[in-house]
C-alpha positions as CSV (number, residue, x, y, z in Angstrom):
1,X,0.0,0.0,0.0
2,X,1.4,3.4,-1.2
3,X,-0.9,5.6,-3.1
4,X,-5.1,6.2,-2.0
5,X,-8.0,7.3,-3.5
6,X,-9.4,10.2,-0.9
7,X,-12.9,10.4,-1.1
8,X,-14.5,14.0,0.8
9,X,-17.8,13.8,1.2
10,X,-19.7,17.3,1.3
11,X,-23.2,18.2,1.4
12,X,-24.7,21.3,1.4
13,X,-28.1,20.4,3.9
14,X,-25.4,19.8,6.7
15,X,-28.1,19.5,10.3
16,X,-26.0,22.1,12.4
17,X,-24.7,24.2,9.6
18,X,-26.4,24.6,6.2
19,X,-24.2,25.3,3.6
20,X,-21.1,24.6,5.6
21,X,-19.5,22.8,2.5
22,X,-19.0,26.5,1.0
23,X,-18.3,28.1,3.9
24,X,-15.3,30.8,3.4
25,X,-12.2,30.5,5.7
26,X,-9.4,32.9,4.4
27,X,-10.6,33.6,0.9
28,X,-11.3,30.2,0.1
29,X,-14.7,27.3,0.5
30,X,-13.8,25.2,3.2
31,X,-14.2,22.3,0.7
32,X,-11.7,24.0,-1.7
33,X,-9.2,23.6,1.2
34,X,-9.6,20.3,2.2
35,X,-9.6,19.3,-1.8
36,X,-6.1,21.2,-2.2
37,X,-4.6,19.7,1.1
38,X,-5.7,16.2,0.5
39,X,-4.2,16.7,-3.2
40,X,-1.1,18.1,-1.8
41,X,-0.2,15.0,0.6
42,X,2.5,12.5,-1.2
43,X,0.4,9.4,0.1
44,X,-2.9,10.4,-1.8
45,X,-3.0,9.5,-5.2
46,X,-6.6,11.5,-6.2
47,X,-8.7,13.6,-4.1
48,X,-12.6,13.1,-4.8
49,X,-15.0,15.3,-4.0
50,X,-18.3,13.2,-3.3
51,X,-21.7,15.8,-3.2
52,X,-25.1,15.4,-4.2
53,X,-25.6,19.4,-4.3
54,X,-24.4,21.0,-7.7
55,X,-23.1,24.2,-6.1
56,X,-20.7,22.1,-4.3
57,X,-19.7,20.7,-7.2
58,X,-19.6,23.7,-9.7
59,X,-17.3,25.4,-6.7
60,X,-14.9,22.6,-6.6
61,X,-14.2,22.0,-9.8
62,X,-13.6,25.7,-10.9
63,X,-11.1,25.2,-8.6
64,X,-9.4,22.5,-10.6
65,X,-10.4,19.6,-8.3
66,X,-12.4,16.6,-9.0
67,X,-16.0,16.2,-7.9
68,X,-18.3,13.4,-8.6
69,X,-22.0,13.3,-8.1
70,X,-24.3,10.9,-5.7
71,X,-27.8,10.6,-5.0
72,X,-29.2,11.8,-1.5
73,X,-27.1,9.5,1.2
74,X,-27.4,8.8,5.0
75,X,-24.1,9.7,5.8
76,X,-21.2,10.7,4.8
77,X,-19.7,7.3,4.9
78,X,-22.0,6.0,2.7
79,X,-21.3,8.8,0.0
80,X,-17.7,7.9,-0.3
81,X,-19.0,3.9,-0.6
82,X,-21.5,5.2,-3.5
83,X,-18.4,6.7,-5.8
84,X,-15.5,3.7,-4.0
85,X,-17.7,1.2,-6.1
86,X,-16.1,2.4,-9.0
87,X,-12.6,2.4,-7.5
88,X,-10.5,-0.9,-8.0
89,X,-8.3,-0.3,-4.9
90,X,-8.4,-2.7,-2.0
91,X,-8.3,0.4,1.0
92,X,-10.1,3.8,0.3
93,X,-9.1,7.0,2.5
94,X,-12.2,9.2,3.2
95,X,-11.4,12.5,4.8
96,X,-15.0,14.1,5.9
97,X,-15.4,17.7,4.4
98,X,-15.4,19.7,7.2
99,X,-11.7,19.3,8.2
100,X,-9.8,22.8,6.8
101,X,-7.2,22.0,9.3
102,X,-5.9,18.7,8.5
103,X,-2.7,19.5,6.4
104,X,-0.9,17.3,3.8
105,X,1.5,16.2,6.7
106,X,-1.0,15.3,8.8
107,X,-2.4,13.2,6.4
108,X,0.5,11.6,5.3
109,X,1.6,10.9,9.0
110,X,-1.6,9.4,9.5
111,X,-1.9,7.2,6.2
112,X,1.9,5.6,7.0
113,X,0.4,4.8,10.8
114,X,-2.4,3.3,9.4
115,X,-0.8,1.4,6.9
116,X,1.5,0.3,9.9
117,X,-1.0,-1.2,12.1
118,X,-2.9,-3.1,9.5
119,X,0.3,-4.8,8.3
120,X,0.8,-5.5,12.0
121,X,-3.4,-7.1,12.0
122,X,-4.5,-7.6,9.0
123,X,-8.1,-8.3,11.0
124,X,-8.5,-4.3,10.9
125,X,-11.7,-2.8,8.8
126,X,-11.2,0.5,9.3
127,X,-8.6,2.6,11.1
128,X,-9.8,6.3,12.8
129,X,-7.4,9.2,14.7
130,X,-8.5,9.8,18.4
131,X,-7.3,12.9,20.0
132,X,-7.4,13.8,23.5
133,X,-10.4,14.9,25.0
134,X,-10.7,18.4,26.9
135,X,-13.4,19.6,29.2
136,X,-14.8,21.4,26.2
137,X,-14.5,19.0,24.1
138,X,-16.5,16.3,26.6
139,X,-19.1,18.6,27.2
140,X,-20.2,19.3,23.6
141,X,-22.8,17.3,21.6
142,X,-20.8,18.2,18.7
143,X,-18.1,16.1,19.3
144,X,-17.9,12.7,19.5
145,X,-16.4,10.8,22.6
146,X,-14.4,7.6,21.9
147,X,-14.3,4.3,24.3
148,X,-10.9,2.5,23.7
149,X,-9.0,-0.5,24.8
150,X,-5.1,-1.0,25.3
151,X,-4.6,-2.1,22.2
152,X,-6.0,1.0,20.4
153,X,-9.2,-0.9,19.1
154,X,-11.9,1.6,19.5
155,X,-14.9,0.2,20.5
156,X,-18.0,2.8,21.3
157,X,-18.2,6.5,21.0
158,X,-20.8,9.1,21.9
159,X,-22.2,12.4,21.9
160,X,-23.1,12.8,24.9
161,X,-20.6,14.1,28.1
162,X,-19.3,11.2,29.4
163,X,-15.1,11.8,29.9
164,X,-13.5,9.2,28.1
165,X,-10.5,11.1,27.9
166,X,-10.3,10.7,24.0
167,X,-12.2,11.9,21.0
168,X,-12.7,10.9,17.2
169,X,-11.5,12.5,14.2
170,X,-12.9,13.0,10.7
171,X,-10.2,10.7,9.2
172,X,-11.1,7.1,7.9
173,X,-9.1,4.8,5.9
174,X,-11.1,1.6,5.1
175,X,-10.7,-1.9,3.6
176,X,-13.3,-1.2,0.6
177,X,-15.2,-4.2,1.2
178,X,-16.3,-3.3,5.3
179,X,-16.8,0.1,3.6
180,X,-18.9,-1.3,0.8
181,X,-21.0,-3.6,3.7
182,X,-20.7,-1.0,6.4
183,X,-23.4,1.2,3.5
184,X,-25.8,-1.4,2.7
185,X,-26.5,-1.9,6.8
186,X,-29.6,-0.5,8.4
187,X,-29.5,2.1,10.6
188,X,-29.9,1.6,14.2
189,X,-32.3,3.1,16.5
190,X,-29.3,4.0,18.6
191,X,-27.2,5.6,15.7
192,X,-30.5,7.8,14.6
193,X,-30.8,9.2,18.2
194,X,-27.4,9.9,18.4
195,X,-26.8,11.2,15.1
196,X,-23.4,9.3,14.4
197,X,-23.0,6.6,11.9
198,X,-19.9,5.3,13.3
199,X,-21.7,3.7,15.4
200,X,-22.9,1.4,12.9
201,X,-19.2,0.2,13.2
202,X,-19.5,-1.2,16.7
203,X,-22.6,-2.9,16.8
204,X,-21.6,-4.8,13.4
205,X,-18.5,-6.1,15.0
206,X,-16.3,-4.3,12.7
207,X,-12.8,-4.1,13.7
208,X,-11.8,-0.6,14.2
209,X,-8.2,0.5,14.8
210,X,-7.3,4.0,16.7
211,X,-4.4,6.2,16.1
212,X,-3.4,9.1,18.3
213,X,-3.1,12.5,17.1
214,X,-2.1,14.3,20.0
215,X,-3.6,18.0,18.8
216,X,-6.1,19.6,20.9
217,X,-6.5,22.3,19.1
218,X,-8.2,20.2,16.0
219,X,-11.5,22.1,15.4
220,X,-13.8,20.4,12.7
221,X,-16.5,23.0,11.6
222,X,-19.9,21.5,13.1
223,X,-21.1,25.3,13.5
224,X,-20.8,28.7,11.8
225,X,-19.2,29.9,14.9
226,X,-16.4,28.4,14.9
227,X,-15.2,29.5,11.4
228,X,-13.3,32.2,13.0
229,X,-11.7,30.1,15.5
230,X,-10.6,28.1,12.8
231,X,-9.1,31.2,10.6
232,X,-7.6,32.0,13.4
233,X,-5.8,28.6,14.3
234,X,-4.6,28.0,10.6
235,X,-3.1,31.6,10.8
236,X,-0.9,30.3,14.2
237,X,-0.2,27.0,12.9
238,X,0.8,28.6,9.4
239,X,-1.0,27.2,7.5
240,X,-2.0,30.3,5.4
């Protein structure tokens, strides 16, 4: 494993905040910027931009990226299964639109970890970055909570504040066939009320892998509000 496909999936009629997809963060869509960093990193061998909304679309590809377009879907998950059918590469890497932040280093860091650990167990499905928890973090419905065992296998996570110490990340990289089987299950009672289709992972028995990213300061854009937070940590991390 060298090269991946990155699949981004983006939608406009996002629950906590429409049009986020097309937000602008220092001159550019949100979506633009994780397009241009996910085709920056040397592990990523195209950078897809999955939508079902044509402004999306239109905006991405005047900026010379690739888009591709699905029907309505459940999740973002399932979006990047819709276009990875058409993929013919064993593990796909879906990096969830909302993540401005995540630089081509961080990517790549994370893509050689990943590859790492399912060398080590080749039992893996999917492997996902946890981060460390704060107060903040624990107390908001926005973000979800992570259970985890000794050996990094993450087992449950939740929205709601209970201090696990560790969080999730919108990074994914997934065999294509649990990704392909992880779309065509039904959707719990318990993922509905909480709003999180990772959860669909656990209760299926899928194996999922945890990597540490120890960055507290990772903000993914659940709200308008914290677009200017997150202009103003990309300014103090450099990254415009």
């Amino acid at each position: 494993m060298n090269t991946f496909t990155c699949v981004i999936p983006a939608r406009y009629k996002s629950t906590r905040f429409e049009g986020k997809s097309l937000a602008v963060i220092h001159g550019k869509s949100m979506v633009v910027w994780v397009a241009e960093h996910a085709s920056n990193a040397s592990r990523v061998s195209l950078a897809i931009v999955a939508t079902d909304d044509e402004r999306i679309a239109d905006v991405v590809e005047d900026a010379g990226y690739k888009a591709v377009k699905t029907p309505d879907c459940p999740d973002g998950s399932s979006r990047v299964a819709y276009v990875a059918k058409n993929i013919d590469d064993e593990w796909i890497f879906e990096m969830q639109g909302d993540q401005p932040m995540v630089t081509p280093e961080i990517i790549d860091d994370f893509i050689h970890r990943a590859c790492v650990a399912i060398e080590k167990n080749p039992e893996i499905d999917v492997v996902i970055p946890y981060a460390p928890a704060t107060k903040e973090h624990t107390d908001s419905l926005d973000v979800l909570k992570v259970v985890k065992t000794e050996s990094d296998r993450l087992v449950f996570q939740t929205r709601q504040p209970i201090h696990t110490g560790w969080r999730t990340l919108g990074l994914y990289l997934w065999k294509k066939e649990a990704l392909l089987k992880f779309a065509e299950l039904p959707v719990s009672d318990i993922e509905r009320i909480e709003d999180s289709h990772p959860i669909r992972l656990y209760i299926n028995d899928f194996y999922v892998h945890g990597l540490l990213i120890e960055d507290t300061a990772w903000v993914e854009v659940d709200r308008e509000s914290q677009v200017v937070e997150v202009e103003e940590i990309m300014k103090k991390k450099g990254i415009v």
